[in-house]
Residue, then its C-alpha position, 0 to 999 in steps of 0.5 A: x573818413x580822413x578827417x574820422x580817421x584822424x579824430x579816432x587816432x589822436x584820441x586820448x581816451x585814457x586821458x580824458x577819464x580823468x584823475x580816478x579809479x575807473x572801470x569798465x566791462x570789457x566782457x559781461x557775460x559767461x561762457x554762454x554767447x549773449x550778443x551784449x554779454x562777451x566773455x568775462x572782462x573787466x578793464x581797470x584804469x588807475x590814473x592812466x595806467x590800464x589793466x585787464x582782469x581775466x580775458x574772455x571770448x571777443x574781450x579784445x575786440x571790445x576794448x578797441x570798441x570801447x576806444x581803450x588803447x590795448x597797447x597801452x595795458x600794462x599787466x592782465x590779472x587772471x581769477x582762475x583757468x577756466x576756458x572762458x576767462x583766458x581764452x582771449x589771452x593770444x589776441x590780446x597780447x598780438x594786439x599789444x605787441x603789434x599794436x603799442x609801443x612795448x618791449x617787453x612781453x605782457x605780464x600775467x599775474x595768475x595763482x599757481x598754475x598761469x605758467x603752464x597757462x602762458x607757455x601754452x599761449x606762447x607756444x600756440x602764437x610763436x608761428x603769428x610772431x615769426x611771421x609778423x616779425x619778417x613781415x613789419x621788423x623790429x618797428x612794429x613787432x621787436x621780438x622782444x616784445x611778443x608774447x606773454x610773462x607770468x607772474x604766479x603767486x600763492x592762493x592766500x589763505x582767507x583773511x589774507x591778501x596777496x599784494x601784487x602792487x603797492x606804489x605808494x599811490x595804486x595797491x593791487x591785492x589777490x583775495x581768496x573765493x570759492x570756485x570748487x572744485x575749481x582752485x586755485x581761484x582769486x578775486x582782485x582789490x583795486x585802491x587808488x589814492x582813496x577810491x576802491x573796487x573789487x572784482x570777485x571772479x567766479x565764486x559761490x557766496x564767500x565770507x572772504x569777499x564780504x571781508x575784503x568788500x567792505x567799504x569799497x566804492x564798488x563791487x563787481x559781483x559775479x551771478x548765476x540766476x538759479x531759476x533761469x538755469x532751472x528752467x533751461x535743465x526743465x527743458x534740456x530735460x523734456x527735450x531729451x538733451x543729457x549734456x545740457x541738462x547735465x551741464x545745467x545741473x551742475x553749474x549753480x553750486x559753484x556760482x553766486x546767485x543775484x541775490x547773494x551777491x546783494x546779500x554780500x553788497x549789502x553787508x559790506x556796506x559797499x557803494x555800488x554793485x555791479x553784476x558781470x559773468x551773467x548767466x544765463x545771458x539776458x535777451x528776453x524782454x523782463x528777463x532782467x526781473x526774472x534775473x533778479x529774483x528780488x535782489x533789487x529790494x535787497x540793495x537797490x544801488x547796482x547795475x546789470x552789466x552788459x559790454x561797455x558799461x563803464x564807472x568812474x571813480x573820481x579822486x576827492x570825491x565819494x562819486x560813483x558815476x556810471x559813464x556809460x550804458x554799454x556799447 
């Protein structure tokens, strides 16, 4: 276990990516539990610069998991509120501060609205940070650290972006979707010295992120399979369940579906399609067929996500190679 201990703690795994844009699923799923499907997370890594897009249900836990250093992450990106995309945000940011090296709080770039968002965190967490302060000092857990910063923009309009960073080297830009009646609601565009991502955040099929798609290394879009949601209404239904059948009722109309998502890769001419906020989660033998409905023989580059699937994106190089299966 010492000799363990010591290989795990001296590793490295931002440097051993290597010079790229890489990706990896920190969470895959919905707000349905899934036992390789936790809430909607994505990790980005430019260089050796780690950031979060959107923070979902046991999301944290992953990235340790998956041998990413939480105190290294730099900004988290939110798409929209939901519960399922924020409600990991209080761990994260503890595990940053009394996990890492930071003396700043976390910074939270969201649309309007990631104030009121924060300062909720902030006030749920601000007993934990009283308590870890008096316990560990300012080596550990420095005051000046703990917590979150937002960091709101303006919605764009369509056909606009709004940058977030713009270094010379890594440009980060906010991109409209359509979540209604769910706004605002953004997707994210990752490019970095020549290598390109985009991650849609929950939205039905959308123009826009056609648009801004087009000609990325590769698109993380997420899906909802109409079918399989129609056959849990079916039985909510039979089963005298309202709220179920309800709930499954409505969410198809504000949710891309497998194959629009490969509609959308398809004309964007992307590299790769990547489906993550999987719904409904994928654990029955030939579910996956079922799940596509033929999206395959639209485009045929993509992957299902489930936790841990990772890309890499190497510099100089038009490769996109999945670097792994999941956790």
């Amino acid at each position: 276990m010492a000799a363990g201990l010591e290989s795990r703690l001296g590793a490295d795994r931002l440097a051993e990516l290597g010079e790229g844009l890489h990706l990896a699923l920190c969470g895959a799923g919905g707000p349905l539990p899934g036992p390789r499907a936790s809430g909607p997370c994505v990790a980005v890594v430019a260089g050796q610069r780690l950031f979060i897009v959107d923070i979902g249900t046991d999301s944290p836990r992953n990235l340790g998991r998956m041998g990413l250093p939480v105190g290294d992450v730099e900004r988290v990106f939110l798409t929209h509120f939901h519960s399922d995309h924020i409600d990991g945000l209080g761990e994260l940011a503890t595990l940053r501060w009394a996990g890492g090296d930071n003396n700043q709080p976390l910074p939270v770039h969201g649309p309007e609205g990631v104030g009121q968002v924060v300062a909720g965190f902030n006030t749920a967490y601000s007993q934990d940070v009283t308590y870890r302060h008096a316990h560990h000092g300012d080596t550990v857990a420095p005051l000046a650290g703990a917590g979150l910063t937002a960091l709101p923009f303006s919605q764009p309009a369509a056909g606009e972006l709004a940058v977030l960073i713009d270094d010379g080297e890594l440009t980060v830009a906010a991109l409209a979707v359509d979540h209604a009646p769910v706004e605002p609601a953004v997707g994210y565009r990752f490019s970095y010295k020549g290598r390109s991502l985009l991650i849609t955040g929950d939205t039905v099929k959308s123009p826009n992120v056609a648009h801004f798609a087009r000609g990325v290394d590769l698109l993380v879009h997420e899906a909802l399979a109409p079918n399989l949601v129609g056959m849990m209404n079916q039985a909510a239904t039979k089963m005298g369940d309202p709220v179920l059948a309800k709930i499954t009722h409505d969410i198809p109309d504000y949710h891309a579906s497998p194959v629009e998502a490969a509609e959308t890769a398809r004309d964007a001419g992307v590299g790769h399609l990547l489906y993550y906020h999987i719904v409904p989660p994928l654990i029955i033998p030939g579910q996956k067929a079922l799940f596509l409905d033929g999206a395959g023989d639209i485009f045929p580059d993509y992957t299902i996500g489930e936790d841990g699937v990772a890309f890499s994106l190497p510099v100089d190089s038009g490769d996109i190679i999945q670097v792994s299966d999941g956790l």
